[in-house]
C-alpha positions in Angstrom: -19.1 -10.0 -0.9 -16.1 -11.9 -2.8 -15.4 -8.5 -4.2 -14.9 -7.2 -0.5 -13.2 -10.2 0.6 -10.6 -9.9 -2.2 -9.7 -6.4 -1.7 -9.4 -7.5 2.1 -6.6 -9.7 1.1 -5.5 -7.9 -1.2 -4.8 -5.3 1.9 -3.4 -7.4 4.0 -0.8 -8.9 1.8 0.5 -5.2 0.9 0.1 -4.5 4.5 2.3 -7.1 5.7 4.9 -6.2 2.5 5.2 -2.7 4.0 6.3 -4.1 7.5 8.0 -6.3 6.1 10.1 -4.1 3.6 9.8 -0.9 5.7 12.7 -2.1 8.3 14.5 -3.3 5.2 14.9 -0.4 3.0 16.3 1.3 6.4 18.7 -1.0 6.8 20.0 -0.8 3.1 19.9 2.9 3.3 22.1 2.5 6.6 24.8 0.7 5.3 24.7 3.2 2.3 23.6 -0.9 -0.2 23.4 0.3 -4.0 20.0 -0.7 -4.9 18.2 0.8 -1.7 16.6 3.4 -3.6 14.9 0.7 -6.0 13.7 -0.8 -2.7 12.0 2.5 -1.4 10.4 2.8 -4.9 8.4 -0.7 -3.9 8.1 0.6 -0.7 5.7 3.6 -1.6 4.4 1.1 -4.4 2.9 -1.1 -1.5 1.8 2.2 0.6 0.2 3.6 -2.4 -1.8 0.0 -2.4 -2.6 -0.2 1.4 -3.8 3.2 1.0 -6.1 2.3 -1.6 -7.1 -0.6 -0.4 -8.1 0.8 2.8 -10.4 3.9 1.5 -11.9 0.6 -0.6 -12.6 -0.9 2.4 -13.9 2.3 4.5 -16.0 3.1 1.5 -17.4 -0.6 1.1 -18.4 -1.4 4.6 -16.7 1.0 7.3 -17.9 4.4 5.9 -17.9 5.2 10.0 -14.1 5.0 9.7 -14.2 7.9 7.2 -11.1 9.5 8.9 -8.7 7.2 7.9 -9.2 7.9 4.4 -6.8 11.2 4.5 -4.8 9.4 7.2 -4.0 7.0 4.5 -3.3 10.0 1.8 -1.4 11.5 4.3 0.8 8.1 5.1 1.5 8.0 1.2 2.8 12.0 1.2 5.1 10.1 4.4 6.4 7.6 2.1 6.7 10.0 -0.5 8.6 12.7 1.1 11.1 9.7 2.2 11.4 8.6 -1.2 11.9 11.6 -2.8 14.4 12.8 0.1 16.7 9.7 -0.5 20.0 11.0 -0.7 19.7 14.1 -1.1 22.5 16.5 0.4 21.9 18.9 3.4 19.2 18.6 5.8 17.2 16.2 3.3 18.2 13.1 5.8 15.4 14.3 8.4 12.9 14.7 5.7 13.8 11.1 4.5 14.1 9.4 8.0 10.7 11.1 8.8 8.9 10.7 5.7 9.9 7.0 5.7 9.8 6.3 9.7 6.3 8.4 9.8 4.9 6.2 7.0 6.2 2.7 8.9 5.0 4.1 11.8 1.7 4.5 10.3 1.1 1.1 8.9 2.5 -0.1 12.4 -0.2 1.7 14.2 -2.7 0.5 11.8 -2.3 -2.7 12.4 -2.1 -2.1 16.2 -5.5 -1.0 16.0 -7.1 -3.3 14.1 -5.7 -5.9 15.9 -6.2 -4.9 19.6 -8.8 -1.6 19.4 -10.9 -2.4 16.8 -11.5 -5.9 16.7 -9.6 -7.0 19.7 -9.3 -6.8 23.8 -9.2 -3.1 23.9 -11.7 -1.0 24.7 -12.5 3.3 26.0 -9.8 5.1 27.3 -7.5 1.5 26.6 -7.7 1.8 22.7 -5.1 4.9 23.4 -2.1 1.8 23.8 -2.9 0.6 20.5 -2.7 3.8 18.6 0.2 5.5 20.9 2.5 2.6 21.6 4.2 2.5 18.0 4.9 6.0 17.8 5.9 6.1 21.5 8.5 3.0 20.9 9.6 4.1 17.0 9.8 8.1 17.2 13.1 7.9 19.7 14.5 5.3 17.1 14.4 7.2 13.9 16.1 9.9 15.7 19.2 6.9 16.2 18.3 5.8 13.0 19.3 9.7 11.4 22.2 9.9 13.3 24.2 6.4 11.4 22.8 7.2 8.4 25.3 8.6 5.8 25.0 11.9 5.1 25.5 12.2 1.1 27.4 15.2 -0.2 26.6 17.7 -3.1 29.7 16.4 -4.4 28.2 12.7 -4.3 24.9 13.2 -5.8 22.2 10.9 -4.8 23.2 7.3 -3.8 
């Protein structure tokens, strides 16, 4: 059980990393910061870790929530699309803002669930506001989010 209990932590620390550095890399990459890309590097770091942490856990105790073990791998291909995407020239900025808003939106909703569906006041047909509210809230931004990003030029090379 102290095995369990430590790669429970160690999920929930990366967790909160990711929505913690998630905003913060867009930000960066906003205001066109040097050093943003070395940000989205730790930011798939710490997705890569949730999502390992979280098949660990499905496979340790939850095996009924098998389904989120290729919802983590596909979060990670999120964060990696956005990472690789990172200023890129041409229509590489709505890969990036999708791959990394689609990954944040992910961890979001994860945590939205755990919270209020899974072990919280929700319940039925009500565990739908849990999983739906992030992307219903987020998806409009990251369209916002696109538009002031600057769009790099073949000329300029990645950022």
């Amino acid at each position: 059980m102290a095995g369990y209990t430590a790669v429970l932590g160690i999920h929930i620390v990366a967790g909160t990393a990711g929505l913690l550095l998630g905003p913060t890399v867009a930000w960066a990459d906003t205001r066109g910061r040097r050093g943003s890309r070395d940000l989205g590097g730790w930011y798939l770091g710490i997705v890569v870790a949730v999502a390992i942490t979280a098949t660990a856990l499905v496979i340790w105790k939850r095996t009924d929530l098998w389904w989120l073990v290729p919802v983590s791998a596909l979060t990670v291909a999120l964060a990696a699309l956005g990472r690789h995407a990172t200023g890129r020239p041409g229509g590489w900025t709505h890969a990036y803002v999708h791959g990394l808003g689609g990954s944040y939106i992910a961890l979001l909703t994860a945590t939205a669930v755990v919270a209020f569906a899974l072990h919280g006041p929700l319940y039925g047909p009500a565990e739908l506001i849990a999983w739906l509210t992030p992307t219903a809230l987020l998806a409009p931004l990251l369209e916002l989010w696109r538009q002031r990003l600057p769009v790099p030029s073949a000329a300029t090379g990645l950022r």
